[in-house]
LOBATI-569249 format. One line per field, with one value per atom (N, C-alpha, C, CB): residue in one letter; atom name; x, y negated, z negated. Coordinates in steps of 0.05 Angstrom, whole numbers, plus 5000, padded with zeros to 4 digits. Glycine has a CB too. Layout:
% LOBATI-569249
type = A,...
atom = CA,...
east = X,...
north = Y,...
up = Z,...
% end
This chain:
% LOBATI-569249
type = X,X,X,X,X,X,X,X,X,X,X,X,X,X,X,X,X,X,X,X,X,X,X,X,X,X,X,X,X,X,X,X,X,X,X,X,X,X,X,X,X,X,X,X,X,X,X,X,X,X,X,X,X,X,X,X,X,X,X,X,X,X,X,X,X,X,X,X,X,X,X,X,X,X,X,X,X,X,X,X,X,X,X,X,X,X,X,X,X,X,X,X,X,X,X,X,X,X,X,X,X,X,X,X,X,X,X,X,X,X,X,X,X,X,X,X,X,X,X,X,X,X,X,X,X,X,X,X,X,X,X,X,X,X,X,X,X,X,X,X,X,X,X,X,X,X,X,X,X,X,X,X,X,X,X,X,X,X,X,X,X,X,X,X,X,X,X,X,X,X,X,X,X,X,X,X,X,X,X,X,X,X,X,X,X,X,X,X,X,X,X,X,X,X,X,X,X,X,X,X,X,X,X,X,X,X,X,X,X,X,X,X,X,X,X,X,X,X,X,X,X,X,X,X,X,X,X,X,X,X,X,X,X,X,X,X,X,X,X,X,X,X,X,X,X,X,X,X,X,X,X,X,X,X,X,X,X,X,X,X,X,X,X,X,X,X,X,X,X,X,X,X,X,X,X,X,X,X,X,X,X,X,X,X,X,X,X,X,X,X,X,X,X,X,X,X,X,X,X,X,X,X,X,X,X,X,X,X,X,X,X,X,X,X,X,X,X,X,X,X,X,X,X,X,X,X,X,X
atom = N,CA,C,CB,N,CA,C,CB,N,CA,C,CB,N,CA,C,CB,N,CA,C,CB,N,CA,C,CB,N,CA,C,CB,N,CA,C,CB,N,CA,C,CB,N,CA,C,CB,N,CA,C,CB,N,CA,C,CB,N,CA,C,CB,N,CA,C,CB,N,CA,C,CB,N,CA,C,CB,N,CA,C,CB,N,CA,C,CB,N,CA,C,CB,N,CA,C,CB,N,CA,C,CB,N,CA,C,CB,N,CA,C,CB,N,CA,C,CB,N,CA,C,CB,N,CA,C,CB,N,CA,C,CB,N,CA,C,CB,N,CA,C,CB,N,CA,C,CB,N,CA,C,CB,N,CA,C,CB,N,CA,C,CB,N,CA,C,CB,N,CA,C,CB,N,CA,C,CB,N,CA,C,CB,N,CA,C,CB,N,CA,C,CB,N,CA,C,CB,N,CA,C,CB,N,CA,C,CB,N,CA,C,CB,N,CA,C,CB,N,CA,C,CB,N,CA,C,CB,N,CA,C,CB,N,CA,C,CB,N,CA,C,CB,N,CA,C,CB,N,CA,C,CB,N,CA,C,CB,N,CA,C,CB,N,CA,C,CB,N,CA,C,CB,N,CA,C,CB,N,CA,C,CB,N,CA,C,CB,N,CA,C,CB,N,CA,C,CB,N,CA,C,CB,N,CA,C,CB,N,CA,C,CB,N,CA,C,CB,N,CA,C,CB,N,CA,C,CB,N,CA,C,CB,N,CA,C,CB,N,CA,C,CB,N,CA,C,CB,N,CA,C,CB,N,CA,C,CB,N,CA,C,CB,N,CA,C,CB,N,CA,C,CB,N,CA,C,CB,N,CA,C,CB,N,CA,C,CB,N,CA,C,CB,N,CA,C,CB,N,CA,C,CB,N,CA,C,CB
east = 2306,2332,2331,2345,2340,2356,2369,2378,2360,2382,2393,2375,2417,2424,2420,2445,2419,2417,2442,2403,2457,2481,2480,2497,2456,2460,2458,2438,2475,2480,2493,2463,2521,2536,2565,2535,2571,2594,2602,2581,2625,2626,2624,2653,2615,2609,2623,2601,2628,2651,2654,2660,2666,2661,2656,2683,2683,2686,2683,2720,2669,2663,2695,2622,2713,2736,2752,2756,2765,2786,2814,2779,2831,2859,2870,2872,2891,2901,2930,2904,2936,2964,2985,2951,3007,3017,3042,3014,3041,3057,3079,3038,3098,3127,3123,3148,3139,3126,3133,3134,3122,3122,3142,3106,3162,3178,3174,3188,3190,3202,3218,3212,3221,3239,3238,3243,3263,3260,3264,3284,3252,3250,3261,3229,3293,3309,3300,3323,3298,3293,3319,3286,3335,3363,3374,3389,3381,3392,3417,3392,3439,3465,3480,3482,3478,3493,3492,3473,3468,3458,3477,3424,3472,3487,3515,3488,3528,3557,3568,3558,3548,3553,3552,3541,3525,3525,3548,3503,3562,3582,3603,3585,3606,3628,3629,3630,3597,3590,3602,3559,3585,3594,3614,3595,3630,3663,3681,3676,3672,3680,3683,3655,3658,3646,3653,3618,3656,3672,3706,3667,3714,3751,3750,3768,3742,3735,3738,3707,3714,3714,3731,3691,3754,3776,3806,3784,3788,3818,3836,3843,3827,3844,3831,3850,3858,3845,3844,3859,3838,3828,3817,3816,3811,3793,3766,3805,3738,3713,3705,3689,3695,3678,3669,3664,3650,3620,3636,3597,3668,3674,3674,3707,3652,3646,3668,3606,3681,3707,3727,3718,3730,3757,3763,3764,3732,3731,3714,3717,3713,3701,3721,3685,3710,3728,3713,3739,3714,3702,3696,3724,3672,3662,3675,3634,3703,3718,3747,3725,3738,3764,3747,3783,3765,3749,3756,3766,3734,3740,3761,3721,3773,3785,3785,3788,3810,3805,3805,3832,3780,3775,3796,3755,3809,3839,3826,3872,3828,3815,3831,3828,3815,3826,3850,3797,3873,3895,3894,3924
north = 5086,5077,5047,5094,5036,5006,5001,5000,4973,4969,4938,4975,4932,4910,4895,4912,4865,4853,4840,4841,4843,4833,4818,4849,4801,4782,4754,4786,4732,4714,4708,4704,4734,4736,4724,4767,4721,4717,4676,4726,4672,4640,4636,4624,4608,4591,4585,4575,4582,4568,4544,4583,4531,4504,4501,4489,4534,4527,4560,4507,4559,4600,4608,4617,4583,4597,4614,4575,4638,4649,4647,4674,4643,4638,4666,4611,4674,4702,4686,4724,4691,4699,4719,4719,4708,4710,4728,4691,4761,4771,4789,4789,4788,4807,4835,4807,4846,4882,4892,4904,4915,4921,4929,4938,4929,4937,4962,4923,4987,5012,5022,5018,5026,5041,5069,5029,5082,5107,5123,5115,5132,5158,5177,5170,5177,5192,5229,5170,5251,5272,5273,5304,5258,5267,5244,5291,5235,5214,5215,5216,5189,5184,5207,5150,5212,5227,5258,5225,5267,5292,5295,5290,5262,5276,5278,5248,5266,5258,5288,5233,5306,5332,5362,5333,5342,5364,5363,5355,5350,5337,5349,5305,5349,5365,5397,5357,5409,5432,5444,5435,5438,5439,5444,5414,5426,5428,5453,5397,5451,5475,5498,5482,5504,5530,5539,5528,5517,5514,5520,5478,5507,5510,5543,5492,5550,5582,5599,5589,5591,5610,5608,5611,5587,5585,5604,5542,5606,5624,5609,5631,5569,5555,5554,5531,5547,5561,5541,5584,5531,5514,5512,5508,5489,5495,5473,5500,5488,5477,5451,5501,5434,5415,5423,5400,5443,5462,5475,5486,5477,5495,5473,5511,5479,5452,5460,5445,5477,5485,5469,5518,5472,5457,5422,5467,5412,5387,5375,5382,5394,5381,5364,5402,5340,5320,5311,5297,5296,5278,5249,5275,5243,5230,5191,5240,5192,5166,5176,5164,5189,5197,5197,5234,5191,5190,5221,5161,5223,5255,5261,5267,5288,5291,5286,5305,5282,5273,5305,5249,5300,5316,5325,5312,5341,5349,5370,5366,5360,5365,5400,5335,5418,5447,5454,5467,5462,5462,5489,5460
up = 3093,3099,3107,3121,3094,3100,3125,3080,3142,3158,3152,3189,3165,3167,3191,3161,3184,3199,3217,3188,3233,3240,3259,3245,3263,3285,3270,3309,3273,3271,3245,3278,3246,3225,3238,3212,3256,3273,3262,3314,3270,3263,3291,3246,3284,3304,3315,3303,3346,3359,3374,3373,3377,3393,3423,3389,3432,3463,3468,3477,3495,3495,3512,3526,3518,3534,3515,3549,3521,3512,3527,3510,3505,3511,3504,3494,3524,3521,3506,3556,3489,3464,3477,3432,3487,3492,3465,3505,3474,3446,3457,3423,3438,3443,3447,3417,3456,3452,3433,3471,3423,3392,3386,3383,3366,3360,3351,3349,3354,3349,3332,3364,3311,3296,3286,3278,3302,3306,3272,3331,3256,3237,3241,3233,3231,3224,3205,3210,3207,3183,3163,3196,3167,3143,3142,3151,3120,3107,3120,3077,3112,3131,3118,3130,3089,3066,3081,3031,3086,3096,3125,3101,3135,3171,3158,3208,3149,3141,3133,3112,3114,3108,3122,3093,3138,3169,3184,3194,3187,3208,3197,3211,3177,3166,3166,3139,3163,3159,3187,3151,3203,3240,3238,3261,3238,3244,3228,3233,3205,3181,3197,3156,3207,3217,3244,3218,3260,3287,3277,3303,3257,3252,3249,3215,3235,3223,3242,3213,3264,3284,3308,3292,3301,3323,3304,3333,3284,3269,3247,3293,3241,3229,3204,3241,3183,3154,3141,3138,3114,3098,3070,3110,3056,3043,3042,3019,3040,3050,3032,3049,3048,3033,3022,3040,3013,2997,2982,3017,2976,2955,2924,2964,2907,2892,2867,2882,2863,2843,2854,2842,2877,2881,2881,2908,2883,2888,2859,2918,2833,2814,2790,2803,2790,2776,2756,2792,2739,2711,2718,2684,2707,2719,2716,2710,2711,2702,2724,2659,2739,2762,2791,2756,2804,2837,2846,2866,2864,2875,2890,2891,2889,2908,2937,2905,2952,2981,2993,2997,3023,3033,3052,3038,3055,3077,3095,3060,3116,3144,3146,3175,3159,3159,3186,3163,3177,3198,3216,3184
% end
C-alpha cells in the first residue's frame, strides 16, 4: 500500500495572523409539500366539505362535467356554495 505525502502541500503564507470574516446568518427558505395550484384546490376542497356539512348546497369545484369547456373559451366561473 502506497502512502501520500501531505506535508508541505499547503500555500505559503506571508502573515500566521487570522482575521475572523465577518458573515450574515444563513438564509432559510422554508420547502413547501404542495404547489400554490394544489393549496388553492385544497382551500376550496375544505370549504366544499365544511358547506356540505352545514347543510348548504351547490355545485363542486371537482365536478369536472360541469366546468368542461374547449380549449379557445375561458372556464367557467367558480360560484361559491349558498
Amino acid at each position: 500500500m502506497s502512502k501520500i505525502d501531505t506535508q508541505g502541500m499547503s500555500l505559503p503564507s506571508d502573515s500566521k495572523e487570522w482575521k475572523i470574516q465577518p458573515h450574515k446568518p444563513m438564509m432559510i427558505y422554508p420547502r413547501r409539500l404542495h404547489t400554490p395550484e394544489q393549496v388553492k384546490e385544497l382551500k376550496i376542497l375544505f370549504n366544499e366539505v365544511l358547506d356540505e356539512r352545514e347543510g348548504k348546497k351547490g355545485r363542486s369545484y371537482f365536478d369536472s362535467e360541469a366546468y368542461k369547456h374547449r380549449i379557445d373559451e375561458s372556464e367557467p366561473p367558480y360560484e361559491k356554495w349558498k
